[in-house]
N, C-alpha and C positions, 0 to 999 in steps of 0.2 A: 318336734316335741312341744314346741310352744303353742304350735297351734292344735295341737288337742287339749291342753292346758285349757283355755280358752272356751274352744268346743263344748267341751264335755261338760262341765258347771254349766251353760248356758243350755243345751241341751236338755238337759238334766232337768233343769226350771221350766223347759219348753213343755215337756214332757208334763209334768207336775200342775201344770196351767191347763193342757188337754183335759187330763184327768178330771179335774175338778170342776171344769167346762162341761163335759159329758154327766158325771154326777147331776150335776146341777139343774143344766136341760134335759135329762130325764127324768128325774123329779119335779120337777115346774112344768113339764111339755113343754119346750122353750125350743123350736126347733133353729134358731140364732144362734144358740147357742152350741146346738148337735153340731151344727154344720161348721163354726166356727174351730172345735175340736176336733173335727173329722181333718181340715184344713190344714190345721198344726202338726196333725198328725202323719197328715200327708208331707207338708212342708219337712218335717223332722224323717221321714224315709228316705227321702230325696235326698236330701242333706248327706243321710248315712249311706248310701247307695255309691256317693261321689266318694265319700272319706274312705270307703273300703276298697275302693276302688286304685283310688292311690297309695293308699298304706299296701296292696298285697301288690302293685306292680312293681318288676324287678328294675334296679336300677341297672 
């Protein structure tokens, strides 16, 4: 429980920093920036891939 406490707010911001990343470099053609949120966004699946992974396994 604590550690999605944790997680999830941080997550959450991870997420919210992509977002704004993407906006951004596509508006400017900044492709540092595309790739940069492509990255987080990748990092943040991966992330959840693991989480889901152990929250559905039975103990």
């Amino acid at each position: 429980m604590c550690l999605t406490a944790l997680l999830i707010p941080a997550g959450l911001a991870l997420f919210l920093l992509a977002a704004v990343l993407l906006v951004q470099g596509a508006r400017q053609n900044h492709r540092g920036k595309l790739f940069s949120s492509v990255g987080i966004l990748a990092i943040l699946a991966a992330g959840c891939a693991v989480m889901m992974e152990f929250i559905t396994r039975p103990l």
